[in-house]
N, C-alpha and C positions, 0 to 999 in steps of 0.2 A: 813480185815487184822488188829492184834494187837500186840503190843507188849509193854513192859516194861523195861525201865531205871534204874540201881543200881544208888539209890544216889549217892554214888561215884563217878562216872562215866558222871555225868553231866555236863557240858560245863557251867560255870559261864558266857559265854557271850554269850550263844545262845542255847533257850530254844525250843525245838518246835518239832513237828514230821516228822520226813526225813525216807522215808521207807527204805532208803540203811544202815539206821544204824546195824541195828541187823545183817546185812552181811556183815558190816566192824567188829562187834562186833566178830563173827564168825572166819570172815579171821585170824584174830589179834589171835584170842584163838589157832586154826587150827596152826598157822604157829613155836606159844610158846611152841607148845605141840611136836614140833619136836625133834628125840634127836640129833638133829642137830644143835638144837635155838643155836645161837651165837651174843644174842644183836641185837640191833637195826641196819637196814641197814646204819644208817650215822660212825658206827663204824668201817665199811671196804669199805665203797664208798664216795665220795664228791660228793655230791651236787649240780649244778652248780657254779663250781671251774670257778677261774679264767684263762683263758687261756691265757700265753704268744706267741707272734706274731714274727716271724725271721724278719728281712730285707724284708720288698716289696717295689717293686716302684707300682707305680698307675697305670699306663696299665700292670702290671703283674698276669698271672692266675693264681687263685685260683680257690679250690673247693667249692660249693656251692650247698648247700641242702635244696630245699624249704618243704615244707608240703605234697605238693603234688608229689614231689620226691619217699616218702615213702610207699611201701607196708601196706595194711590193712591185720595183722595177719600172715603174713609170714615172718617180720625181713628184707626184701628186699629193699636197698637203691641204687634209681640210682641218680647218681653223675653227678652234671652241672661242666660246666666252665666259670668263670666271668670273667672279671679286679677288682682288687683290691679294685680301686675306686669305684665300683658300690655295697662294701657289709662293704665297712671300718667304717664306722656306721648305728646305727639302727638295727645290724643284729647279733646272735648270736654265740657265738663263739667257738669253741668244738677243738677236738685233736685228735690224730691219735688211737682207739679203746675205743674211748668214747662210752657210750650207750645216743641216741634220744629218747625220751618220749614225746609225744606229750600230754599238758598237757590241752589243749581247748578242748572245746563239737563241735561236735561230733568226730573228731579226736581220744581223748582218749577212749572213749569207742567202735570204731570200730580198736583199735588194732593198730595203727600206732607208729609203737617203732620200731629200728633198732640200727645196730652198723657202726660206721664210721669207713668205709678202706680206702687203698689208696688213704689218701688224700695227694695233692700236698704240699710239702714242712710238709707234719707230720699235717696241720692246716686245718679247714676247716671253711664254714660261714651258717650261714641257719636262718628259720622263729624262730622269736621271741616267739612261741607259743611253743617251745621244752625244755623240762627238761633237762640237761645235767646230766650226771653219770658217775663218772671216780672213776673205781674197783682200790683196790691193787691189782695190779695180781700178786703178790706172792702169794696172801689168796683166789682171785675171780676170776674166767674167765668170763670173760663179755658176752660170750655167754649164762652161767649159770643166769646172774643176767638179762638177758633182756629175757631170757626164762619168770622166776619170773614175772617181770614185764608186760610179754604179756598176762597171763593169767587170762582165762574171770572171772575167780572171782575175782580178785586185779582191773581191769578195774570198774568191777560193784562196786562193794565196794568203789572204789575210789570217789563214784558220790557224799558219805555220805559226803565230806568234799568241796564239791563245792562250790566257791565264787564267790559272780560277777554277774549280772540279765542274765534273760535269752536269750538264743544265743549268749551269750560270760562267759558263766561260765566257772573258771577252776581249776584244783588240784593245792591246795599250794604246796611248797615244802616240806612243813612239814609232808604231808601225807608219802612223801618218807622216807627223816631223821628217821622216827620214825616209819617207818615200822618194824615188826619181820622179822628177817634175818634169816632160815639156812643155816646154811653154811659146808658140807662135805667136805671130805679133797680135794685139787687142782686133787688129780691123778682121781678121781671119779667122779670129775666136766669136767672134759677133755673127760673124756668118754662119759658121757656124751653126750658132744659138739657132736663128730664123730655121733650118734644117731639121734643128728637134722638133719647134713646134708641128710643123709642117708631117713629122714621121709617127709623133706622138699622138695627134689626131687622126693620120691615117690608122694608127693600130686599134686605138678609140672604136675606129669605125668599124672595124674587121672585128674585133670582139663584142659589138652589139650587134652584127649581122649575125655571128654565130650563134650566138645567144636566143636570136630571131628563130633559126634553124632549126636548132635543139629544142625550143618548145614547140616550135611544128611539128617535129620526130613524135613527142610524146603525145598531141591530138592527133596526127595522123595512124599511131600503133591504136589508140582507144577505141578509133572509128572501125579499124580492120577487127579488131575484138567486139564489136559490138557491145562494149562497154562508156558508160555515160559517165563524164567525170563529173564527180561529187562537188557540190556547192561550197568554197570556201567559211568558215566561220571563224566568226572573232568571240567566239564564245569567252568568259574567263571559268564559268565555274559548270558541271556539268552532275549529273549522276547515273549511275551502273545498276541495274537490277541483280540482288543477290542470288539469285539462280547464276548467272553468266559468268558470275566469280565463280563458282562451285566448280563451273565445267571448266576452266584456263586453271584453275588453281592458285591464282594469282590474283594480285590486286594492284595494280599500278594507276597513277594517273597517265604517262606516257602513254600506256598497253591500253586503257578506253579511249583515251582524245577523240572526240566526233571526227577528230580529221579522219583518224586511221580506222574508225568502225566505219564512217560513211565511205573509204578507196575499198576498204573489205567488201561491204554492201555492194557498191558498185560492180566488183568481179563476180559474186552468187549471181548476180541478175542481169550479165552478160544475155545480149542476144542473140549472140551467136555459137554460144557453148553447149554443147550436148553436155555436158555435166563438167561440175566444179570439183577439182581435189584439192586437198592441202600439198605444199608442196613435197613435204618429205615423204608423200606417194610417188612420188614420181622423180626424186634426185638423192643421193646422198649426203651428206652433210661431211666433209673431210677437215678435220679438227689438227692433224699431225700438222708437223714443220718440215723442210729441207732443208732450213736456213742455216744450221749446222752441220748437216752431212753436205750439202751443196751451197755453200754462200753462195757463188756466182750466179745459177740460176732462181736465186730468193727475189721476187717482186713483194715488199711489204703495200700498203695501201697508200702510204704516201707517192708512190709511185703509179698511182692508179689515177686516171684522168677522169675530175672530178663530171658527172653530167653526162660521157661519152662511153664508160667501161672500158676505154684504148688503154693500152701501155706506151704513155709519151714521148718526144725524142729525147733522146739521153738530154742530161745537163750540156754537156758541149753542144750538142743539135740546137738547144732551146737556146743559148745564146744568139745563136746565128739566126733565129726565127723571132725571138723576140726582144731584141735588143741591138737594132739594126742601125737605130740611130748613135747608139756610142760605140759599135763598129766604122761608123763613116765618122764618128766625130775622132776617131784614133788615127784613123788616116791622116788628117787635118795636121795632127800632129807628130806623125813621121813615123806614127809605130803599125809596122803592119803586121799581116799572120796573126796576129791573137790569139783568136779563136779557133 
C-alpha cells in the first residue's frame, strides 16, 4: 500500500505514515462535496459543552451511563441509576439529547455512540471516555448527527487522528469541531429519523430470528448425536473428588463447573455413539502462526464469527449489511458511495 501527501496538507507537528490518512482525506473531500456542506460540524454543535447541574442532594438518583451501557452500532443506551455522590466527580457530564461518542480504542471504532433520553432531572453522568455533542436543534436533529457519526467510514477515518500509545489511544476533539457537516433542512432530517427507527427494529428483528436459529442448530446437532443436553445450574459452590484431580492433574474451579462435567457427562452417554474418544485421538492440536510469514492470510479470533465458526464479511461488507440505516441516512444528505 502507497500513498501521497499535498505539501499543503502536512501536519507541521507530525510527519510520518498513518494508513487511515488517505480515508480521512477522502471522508473530509466526500462530505465538502455535498450540496448540503454547511461548514464545519463545531458551527451547529458544541463540543463537550459544559453542562449545568439543578439542585441535588448526595443520596439522590441520577442517571448514569457507563461505556458498557452503550450499544455497538445500533444507537442503543441503557440507563443506570446512582446517588449523586457516587458520579459528582471524575465522571462526565451530558444533558437531556446530547449525543455519546465514545472516543477510546476500541470503543470508537466498534461504533459505540448513542443519544441520551430520559434522563432524571434533564442531567445525566457517564465514563470519561465519551465525546459529548449538543446539536442546535433548531438547525440538527441529533438523531441526524449521531447517524454521521456512527458511520464506519467517520469511525475508520477517525483512527488517522489517534493520540496516546497503544490501548489507550483516542480522538481529539478536534477531529469532530472540524469535521465537514451536511446539513439538509430539519424537515428532511426528521424524516429521516422515522427511517432509523423503522430499520433499527427491522435488524432487531433479524438478529433474534437468528439467534432463534442458531440455538435450534445446537438441539438439532445433540438430537442427531444422541446426546441429552445437560440441566442448567445455578449452583455457587460445588466439590471435586480427589481421585479426579489426580487423573487431570489439575485443579481448577473453571475445569470442574457442574456446567462442563455435566456437557462432558452428556457426550460418555451419548446414544448413539459406539465409543467416546478424547479429542486429541482423533485431531491435532496446531500451536504455530503464519501471522508473520503471511500476514494477509492471518484470521486471528476476533475475526471469527461469534456462535457460527464463519469467517465474516470483511469490515467494508459489514457496513453495507449492517448499518443500512446511516447508509440511506447519508444519501439524505448528499453524500453518496461511501461504503
Amino acid at each position: 500500500m502507497a500513498f501521497a501527501v499535498k505539501r499543503g496538507e502536512i501536519d507541521p507537528t507530525n510527519l510520518g505514515c498513518n494508513r487511515f490518512t488517505p480515508l480521512l482525506v477522502d471522508l473530509r473531500e466526500r462530505l465538502e462535496k455535498s450540496p448540503y456542506f454547511a461548514g464545519c460540524l463545531s458551527e451547529w454543535v458544541r463540543v463537550n459543552p459544559s453542562t449545568k447541574l439543578p439542585d441535588l442532594e448526595e443520596d439522590e438518583a441520577v442517571s448514569f451511563i457507563p461505556m458498557e451501557a452503550v450499544s455497538e452500532r445500533t444507537g442503543e443506551v441503557d440507563k443506570q441509576e446512582t446517588a449523586f455522590s457516587h458520579v459528582a466527580t471524575g465522571y462526565t457530564r451530558f444533558a437531556e439529547g446530547n449525543v455519546l461518542w465514545a472516543k477510546i480504542t476500541p470503543c470508537m471504532q466498534n461504533g459505540k455512540s448513542g443519544i441520551a433520553t430520559d434522563l432524571i432531572k434533564n442531567v445525566g453522568f457517564g465514563s470519561t471516555e465519551f465525546h459529548v455533542l449538543l446539536p442546535n436543534t433548531k438547525e440538527v436533529s441529533p438523531k441526524c448527527l449521531w447517524s454521521l457519526l456512527s458511520l464506519d467510514m467517520v469511525t475508520t477515518a477517525a483512527q488517522a487522528v489517534f493520540t496516546g500509545t497503544a490501548g489507550q489511544q483516542r480522538v481529539p476533539d478536534t477531529f469532530l469541531k472540524t469535521l465537514p457537516f451536511p446539513k439538509p433542512s430539519l424537515s428532511k432530517q426528521n424524516k429521516m429519523a422515522k427511517e432509523y427507527a423503522s430499520s433499527i427494529e427491522n435488524r432487531r428483528e433479524r438478529l433474534q430470528q437468528a439467534s432463534r436459529l442458531l440455538n435450534q442448530i445446537d438441539s438439532d446437532f445433540l438430537r442427531l448425536m444422541g446426546i441429552d443436553a445437560p440441566t442448567p445450574t445455578n449452583r455457587a459452590a460445588y466439590g471435586v473428588r480427589l481421585g479426579a484431580q489426580a487423573f487431570v492433574r489439575q485443579l481448577g474451579a473453571d475445569y470442574y463447573h457442574p456446567e462442563r462435567m455435566g456437557a462432558l457427562r452428556a457426550i460418555q452417554e451419548s446414544r448413539k455413539a459406539r465409543r467416546v474418544v478424547r479429542l486429541e485421538e482423533i485431531a491435532d492440536f496446531k500451536r504455530d502462526t503464519e501471522k508473520e510469514a503471511n500476514p494477509e492470510k492471518y484470521i486471528g479470533l476476533a475475526n471469527i464469527e461469534s456462535n457460527t465458526g464463519s469467517w465474516p464479511l470483511t469490515r467494508r461488507n459489514w457496513a453495507k449489511a449492517s448499518a443500512l440505516f446511516s447508509i440511506k441516512a447519508m444519501s439524505y444528505m448528499g453524500v453518496s458511495d461511501l461504503i
